[in-house]
C-alpha positions, 0 to 999 in steps of 0.5 A: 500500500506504501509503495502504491502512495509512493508510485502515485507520489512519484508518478508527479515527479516523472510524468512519462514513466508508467506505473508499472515501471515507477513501480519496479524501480521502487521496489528494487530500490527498497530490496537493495536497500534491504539487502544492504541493511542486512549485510550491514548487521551481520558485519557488524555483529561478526566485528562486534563478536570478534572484539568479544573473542579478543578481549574486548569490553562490551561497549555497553558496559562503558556507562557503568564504572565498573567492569561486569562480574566475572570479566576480570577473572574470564580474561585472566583464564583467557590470558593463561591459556 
């Protein structure tokens, strides 16, 4: 229904272009969209998890003054392995 409004909205900005191809572009452009947004949460969450590995604080954490219970004692089991 949204990208029916959009066509509609857009048919103003491009008089000589059908509805069916306003329509197409649309929609690939939103699915391209898509594709990159979830590309861009996987690689992010696999950094995010690859700094956890290595040690890193979650950045989370940062508001607190204090590192949560037990990562001390983690990292210092992870460092003697």
């Amino acid at each position: 229904m949204l990208i029916g409004i959009a066509v509609i909205a857009a048919q103003d900005l491009a008089p000589n272009i059908t509805y069916a191809k306003l329509f197409a572009y649309i929609f690939w452009g939103l699915a391209a969209l898509a594709v990159n947004l979830v590309g861009l949460c996987v690689i992010y969450l696999n950094v995010y998890q690859w700094v956890l590995r290595k040690g890193g604080t979650d950045t989370s954490w940062f508001w607190f003054n204090t590192e949560p219970k037990g990562l001390m004692a983690m990292k210092e089991k992870l460092r003697k392995n």
